[in-house]
C-alpha positions in Angstrom: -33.8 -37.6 6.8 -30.2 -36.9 7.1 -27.8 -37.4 10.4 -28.0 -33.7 11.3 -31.7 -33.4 10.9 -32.4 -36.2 13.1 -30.2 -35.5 15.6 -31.8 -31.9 15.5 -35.1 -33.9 16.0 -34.2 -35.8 18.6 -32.6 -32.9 20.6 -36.0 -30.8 20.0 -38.0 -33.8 21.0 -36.0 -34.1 24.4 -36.1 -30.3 24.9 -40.3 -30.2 24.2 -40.4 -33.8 26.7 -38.4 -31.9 29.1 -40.9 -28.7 28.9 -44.0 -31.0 29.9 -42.4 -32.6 32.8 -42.2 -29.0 34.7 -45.1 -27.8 33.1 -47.4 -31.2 34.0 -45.2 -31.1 37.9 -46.1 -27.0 38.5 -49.7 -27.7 37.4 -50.5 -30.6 39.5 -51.7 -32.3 36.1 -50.7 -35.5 37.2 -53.0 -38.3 34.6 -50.4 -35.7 32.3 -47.1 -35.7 34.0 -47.7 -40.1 34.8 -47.9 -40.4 31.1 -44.5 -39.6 30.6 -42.8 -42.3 32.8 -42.7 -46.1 31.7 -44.3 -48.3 33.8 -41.0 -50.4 34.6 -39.9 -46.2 35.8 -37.4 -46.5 39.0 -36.7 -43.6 41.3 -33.5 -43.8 43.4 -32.5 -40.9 45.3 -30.9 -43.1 48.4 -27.7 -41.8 48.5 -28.8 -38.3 49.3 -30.8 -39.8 52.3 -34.2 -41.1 50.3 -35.3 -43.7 49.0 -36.2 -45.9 46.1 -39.3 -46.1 44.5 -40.1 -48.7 42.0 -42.8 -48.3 39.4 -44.4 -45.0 38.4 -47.5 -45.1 39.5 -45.8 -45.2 42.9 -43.2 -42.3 42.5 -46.5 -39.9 40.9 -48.0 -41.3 44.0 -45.3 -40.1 46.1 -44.8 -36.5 45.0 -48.1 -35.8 44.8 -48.2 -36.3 48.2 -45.3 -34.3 48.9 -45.8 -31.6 46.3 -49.8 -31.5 45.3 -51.3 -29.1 47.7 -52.7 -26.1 45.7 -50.9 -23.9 48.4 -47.2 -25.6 47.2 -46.7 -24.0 44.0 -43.6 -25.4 42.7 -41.5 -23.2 39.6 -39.5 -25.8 38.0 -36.9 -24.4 34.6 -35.4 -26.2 31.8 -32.1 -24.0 30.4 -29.8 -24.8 27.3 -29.6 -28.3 26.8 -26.0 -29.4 26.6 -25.7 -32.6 24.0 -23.3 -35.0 24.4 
């Protein structure tokens, strides 16, 4: 495979992994939307006044709490990606 096709690859590969996340997250299909984290996955969102979470079971955990009522419908959306 040339360069260009790769890197077309790659950037499609991103684009379809970035797809699943909101569509796994607004479906509260959360076996689906853990599988995409690695285990070793670290959350830090302290400097906006949160916290850090370590490990994804943990952080799936955590906004599934926060986000995984049927009556919270959540609308995530993935735009353009901008490479490099």
């Amino acid at each position: 495979m040339s360069d260009t096709a790769t890197t077309l690859w790659e950037m499609e590969a991103i684009k379809q992994l970035k797809a699943r996340y909101c569509r796994y997250l607004d479906t509260k299909r959360w076996d689906d939307w853990r599988r995409l984290f690695t285990d070793d996955f670290v959350s830090d969102t302290s400097q906006s006044g949160g916290r850090v979470i370590r490990g994804a079971d943990e952080f799936v955990s955590y906004v599934r709490h926060a986000l995984g009522k049927p009556s919270q419908p959540t609308v995530h959306q993935v735009h353009a990606p901008k490479s490099r």
